[in-house]
N, C-alpha and C positions, 0 to 999 in steps of 0.2 A: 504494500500500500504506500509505493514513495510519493505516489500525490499529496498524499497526507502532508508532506514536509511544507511542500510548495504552498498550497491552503494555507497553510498555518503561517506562509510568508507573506502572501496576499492579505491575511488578517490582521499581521501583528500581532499572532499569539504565541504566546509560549509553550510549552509542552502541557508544564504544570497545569495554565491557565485551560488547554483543552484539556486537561483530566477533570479540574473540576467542573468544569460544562456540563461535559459529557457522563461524568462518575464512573469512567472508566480509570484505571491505575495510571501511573506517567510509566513505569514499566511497561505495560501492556501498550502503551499507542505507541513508545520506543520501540519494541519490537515490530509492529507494525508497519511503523514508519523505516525500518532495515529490513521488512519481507523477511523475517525469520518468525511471525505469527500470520496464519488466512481469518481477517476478524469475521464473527458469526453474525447472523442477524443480529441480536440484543447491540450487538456495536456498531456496526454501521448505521442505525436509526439514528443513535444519537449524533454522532460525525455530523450526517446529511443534514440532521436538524440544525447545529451550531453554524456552520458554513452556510447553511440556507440562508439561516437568519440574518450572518454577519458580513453576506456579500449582496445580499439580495434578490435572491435567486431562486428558482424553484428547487427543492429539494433533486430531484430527477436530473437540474442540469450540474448540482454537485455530481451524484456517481454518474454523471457522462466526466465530467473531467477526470474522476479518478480511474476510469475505463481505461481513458488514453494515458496511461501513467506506463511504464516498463514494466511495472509487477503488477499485473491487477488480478486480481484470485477469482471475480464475480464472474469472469471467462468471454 
């Protein structure tokens, strides 16, 4: 999920600051964000939610960006 990294640069968020968004761990979206975790449903809602929110965008046009990333698990 390296999209993830990029998002998080287009937001100006920190790792931290998406964990607590999202209430996922800073471990777990690190791993993510190095494609050594495939996050499950329960995690990509909340991702798509924060990025929706905080770019302005439809949920749906987040996981298109994160599709076109080098590692995208959703196939």
């Amino acid at each position: 999920m390296r999209g993830l990294r990029e998002l998080r640069g287009m937001v100006g968020m920190t790792i931290a600051e998406l964990a607590r968004a999202t209430g996922l761990s800073r471990s777990y979206l690190w791993r993510l964000e190095r494609g050594e975790r495939k996050p499950g449903v329960k995690a990509v809602f909340p991702i798509m939610r924060v990025f929706s929110e905080r770019l302005g965008i439809p949920e749906t046009a987040v996981l298109e960006i994160l599709k076109t990333c080098t590692y995208a698990p959703w196939g």
